[in-house]
Backbone as ProteinMPNN parsed JSONL, in Angstrom:
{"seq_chain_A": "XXXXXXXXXXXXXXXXXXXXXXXXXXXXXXXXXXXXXXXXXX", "coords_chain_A": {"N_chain_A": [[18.922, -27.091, 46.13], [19.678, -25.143, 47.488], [22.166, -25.089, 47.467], [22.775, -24.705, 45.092], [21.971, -21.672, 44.46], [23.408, -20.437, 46.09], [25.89, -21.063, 44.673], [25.554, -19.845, 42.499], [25.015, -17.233, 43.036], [27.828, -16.821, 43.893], [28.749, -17.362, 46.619], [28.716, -14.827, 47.612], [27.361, -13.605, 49.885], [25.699, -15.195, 52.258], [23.23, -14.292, 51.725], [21.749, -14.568, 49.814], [20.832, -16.841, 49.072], [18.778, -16.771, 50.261], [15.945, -17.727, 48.815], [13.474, -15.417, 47.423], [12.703, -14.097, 49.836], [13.15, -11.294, 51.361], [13.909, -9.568, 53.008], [16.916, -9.16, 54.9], [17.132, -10.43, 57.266], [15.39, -12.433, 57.528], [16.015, -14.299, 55.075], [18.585, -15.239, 56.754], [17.896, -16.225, 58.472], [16.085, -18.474, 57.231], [18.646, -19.823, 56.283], [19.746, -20.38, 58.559], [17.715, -22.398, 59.814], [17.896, -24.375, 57.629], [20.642, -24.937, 58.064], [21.015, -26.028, 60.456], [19.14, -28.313, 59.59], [20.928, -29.681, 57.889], [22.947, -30.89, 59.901], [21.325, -32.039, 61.393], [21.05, -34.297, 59.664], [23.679, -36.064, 59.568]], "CA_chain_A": [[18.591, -25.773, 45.575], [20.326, -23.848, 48.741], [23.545, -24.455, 47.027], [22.752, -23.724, 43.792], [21.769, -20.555, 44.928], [24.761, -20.413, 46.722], [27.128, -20.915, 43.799], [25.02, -18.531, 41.334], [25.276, -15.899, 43.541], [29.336, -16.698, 44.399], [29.021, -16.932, 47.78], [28.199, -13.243, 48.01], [26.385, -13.403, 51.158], [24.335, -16.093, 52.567], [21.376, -13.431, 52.433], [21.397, -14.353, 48.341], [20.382, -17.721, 49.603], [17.045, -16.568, 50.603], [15.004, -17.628, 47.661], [12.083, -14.494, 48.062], [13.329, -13.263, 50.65], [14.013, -9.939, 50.337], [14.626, -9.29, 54.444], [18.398, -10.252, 55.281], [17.084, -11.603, 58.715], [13.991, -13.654, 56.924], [17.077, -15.081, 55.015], [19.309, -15.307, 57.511], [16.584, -17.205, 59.509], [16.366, -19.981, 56.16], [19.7, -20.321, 56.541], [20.249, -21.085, 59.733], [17.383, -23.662, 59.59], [19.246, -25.343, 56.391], [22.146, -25.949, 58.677], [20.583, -27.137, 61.793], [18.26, -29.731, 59.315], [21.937, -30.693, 57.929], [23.861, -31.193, 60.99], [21.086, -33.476, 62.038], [20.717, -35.488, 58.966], [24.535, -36.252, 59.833]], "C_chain_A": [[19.35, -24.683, 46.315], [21.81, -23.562, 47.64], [23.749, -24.345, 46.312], [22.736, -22.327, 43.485], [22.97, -19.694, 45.136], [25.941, -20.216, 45.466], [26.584, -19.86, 42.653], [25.158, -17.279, 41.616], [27.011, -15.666, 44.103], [29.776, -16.884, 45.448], [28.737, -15.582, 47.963], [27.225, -12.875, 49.166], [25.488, -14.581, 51.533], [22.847, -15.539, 52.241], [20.63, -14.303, 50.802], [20.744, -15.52, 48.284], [19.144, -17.694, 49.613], [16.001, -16.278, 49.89], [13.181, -16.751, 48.06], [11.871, -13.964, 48.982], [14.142, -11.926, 50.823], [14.5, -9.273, 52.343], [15.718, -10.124, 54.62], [18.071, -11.241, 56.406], [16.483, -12.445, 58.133], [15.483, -14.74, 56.006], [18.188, -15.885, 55.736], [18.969, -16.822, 58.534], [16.224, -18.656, 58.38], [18.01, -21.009, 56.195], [20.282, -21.484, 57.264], [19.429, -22.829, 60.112], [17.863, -24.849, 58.86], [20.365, -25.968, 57.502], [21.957, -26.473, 59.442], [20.3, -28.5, 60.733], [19.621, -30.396, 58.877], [22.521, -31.461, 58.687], [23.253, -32.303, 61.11], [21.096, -34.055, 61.436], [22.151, -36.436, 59.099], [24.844, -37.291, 60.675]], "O_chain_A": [[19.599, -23.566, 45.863], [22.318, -22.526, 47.209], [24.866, -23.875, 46.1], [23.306, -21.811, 42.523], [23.369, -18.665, 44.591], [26.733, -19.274, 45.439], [27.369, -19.145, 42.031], [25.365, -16.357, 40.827], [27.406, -14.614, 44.605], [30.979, -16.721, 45.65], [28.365, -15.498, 49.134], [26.462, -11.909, 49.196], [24.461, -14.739, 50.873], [21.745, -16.063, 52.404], [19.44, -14.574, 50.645], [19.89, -15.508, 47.397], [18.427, -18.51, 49.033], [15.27, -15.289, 49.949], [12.187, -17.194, 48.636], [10.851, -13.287, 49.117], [15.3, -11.617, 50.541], [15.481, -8.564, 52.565], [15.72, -11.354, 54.565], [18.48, -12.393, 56.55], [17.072, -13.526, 58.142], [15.788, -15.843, 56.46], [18.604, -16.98, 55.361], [19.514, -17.826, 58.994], [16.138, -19.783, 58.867], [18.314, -22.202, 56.154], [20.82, -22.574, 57.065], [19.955, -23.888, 60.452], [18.149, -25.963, 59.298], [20.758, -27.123, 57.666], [22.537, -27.553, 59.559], [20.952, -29.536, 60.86], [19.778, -31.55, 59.278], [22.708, -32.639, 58.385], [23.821, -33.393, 61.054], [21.172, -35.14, 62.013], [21.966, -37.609, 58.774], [26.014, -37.496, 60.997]]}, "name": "protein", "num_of_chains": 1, "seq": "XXXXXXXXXXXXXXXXXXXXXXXXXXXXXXXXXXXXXXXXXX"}
């Protein structure tokens, strides 16, 4: 869903990412979790 998000919005910011998230940090902060949980599933 992240990178659906991701491609609907163009890349236009990670913030756009932040399904209900209407604070850039509160997004920012989904984000960053997303990539840690990737790295480790790696």
């Amino acid at each position: 869903m992240l990178f659906a998000e991701f491609v609907v919005h163009g890349g236009s910011g990670w913030a756009g990412i932040g399904v209900g998230a209407r604070d850039p940090g509160e997004a920012g902060g989904l984000v960053a979790r997303a990539g840690r949980e990737c790295w480790q599933q790696v």
